[in-house]
C-alpha positions, 0 to 999 in steps of 0.5 A, a space after each residue: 372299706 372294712 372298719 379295724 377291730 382294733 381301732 374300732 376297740 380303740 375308739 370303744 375304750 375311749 368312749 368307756 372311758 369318758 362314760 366312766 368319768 362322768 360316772 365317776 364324777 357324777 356325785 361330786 359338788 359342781 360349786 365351790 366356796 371362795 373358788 366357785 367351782 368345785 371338784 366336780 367340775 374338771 372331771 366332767 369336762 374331761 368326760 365329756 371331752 374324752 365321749 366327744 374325741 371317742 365319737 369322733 373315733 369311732 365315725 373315723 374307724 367305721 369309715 374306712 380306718 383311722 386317716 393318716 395311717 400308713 397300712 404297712 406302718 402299722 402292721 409293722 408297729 407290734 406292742 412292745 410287752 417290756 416297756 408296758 410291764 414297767 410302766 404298768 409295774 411303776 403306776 401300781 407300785 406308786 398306787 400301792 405305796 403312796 400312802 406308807 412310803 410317801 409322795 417322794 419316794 413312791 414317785 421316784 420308784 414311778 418315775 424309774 420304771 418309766 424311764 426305764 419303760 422309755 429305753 433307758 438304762 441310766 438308774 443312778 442318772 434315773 434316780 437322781 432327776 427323779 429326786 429332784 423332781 419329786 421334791 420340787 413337787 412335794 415343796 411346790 405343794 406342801 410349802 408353797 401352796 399349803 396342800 399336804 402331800 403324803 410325807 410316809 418314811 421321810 416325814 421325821 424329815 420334813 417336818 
């Protein structure tokens, strides 16, 4: 059988994607002090586990296709533009806003247009969970756990 472009780009980005990751993490510290491991460590284990689901990727797609594909299925799939734009739109915006706007702000906006990019059209009920979840976060990390997460416009707040 003849190998999908699609899922033989598919298979490719993964394997990219492992490659970078190792890449990326290549110059940090593997040790850690009183932790003993570093934060090189988790991304390595990441990379490698992304180039071994990427290779066993790309031996599946030049085989014949990705196993337990209805073919019809997935001609019929399609890419759904809207609900990448907002999600797409939510991860720059949080990576744009982080530091200015702060953690709990930047990831009510995120959290929003994903569930906006999910289907749904509830923002009050959107904005209220999304709160919520935010602040838990930021309180488990900054109060709880001593680490400091970006305060930005709500620092005369929190402090």
């Amino acid at each position: 059988m003849r190998a999908r472009a699609g899922q033989v780009a598919v298979a490719a980005g993964v394997v990219g994607l492992g490659a970078l990751m190792l890449w990326g993490s290549y110059h940090l510290p593997t040790g850690g002090g009183y932790a003993q491991v570093g934060p090189g460590v988790v991304p390595r284990i990441v990379g490698v586990g992304l180039l071994l689901l990427g290779a066993l990727l790309v031996r599946e797609a030049l085989a014949g296709g990705f196993s337990g594909l209805d073919e019809e299925g997935e001609r019929s799939l399609g890419m759904d533009w809207a609900a990448f734009a907002w999600i797409t739109a939510g991860i720059f915006v949080y990576g744009l806003a982080i530091v200015r706007a702060g953690f709990i702000v930047s990831s009510i906006v995120l959290f929003m247009l994903v569930a906006r990019g999910f289907g749904s059209r509830r923002w009050l009920l959107n904005a209220l969970a999304s709160a919520l979840l935010a602040s838990g976060v930021f309180a488990l990390f900054n109060y709880g756990l001593g680490l400091t997460l970006p305060a930005g416009v709500l620092a005369p707040l929190l402090e």
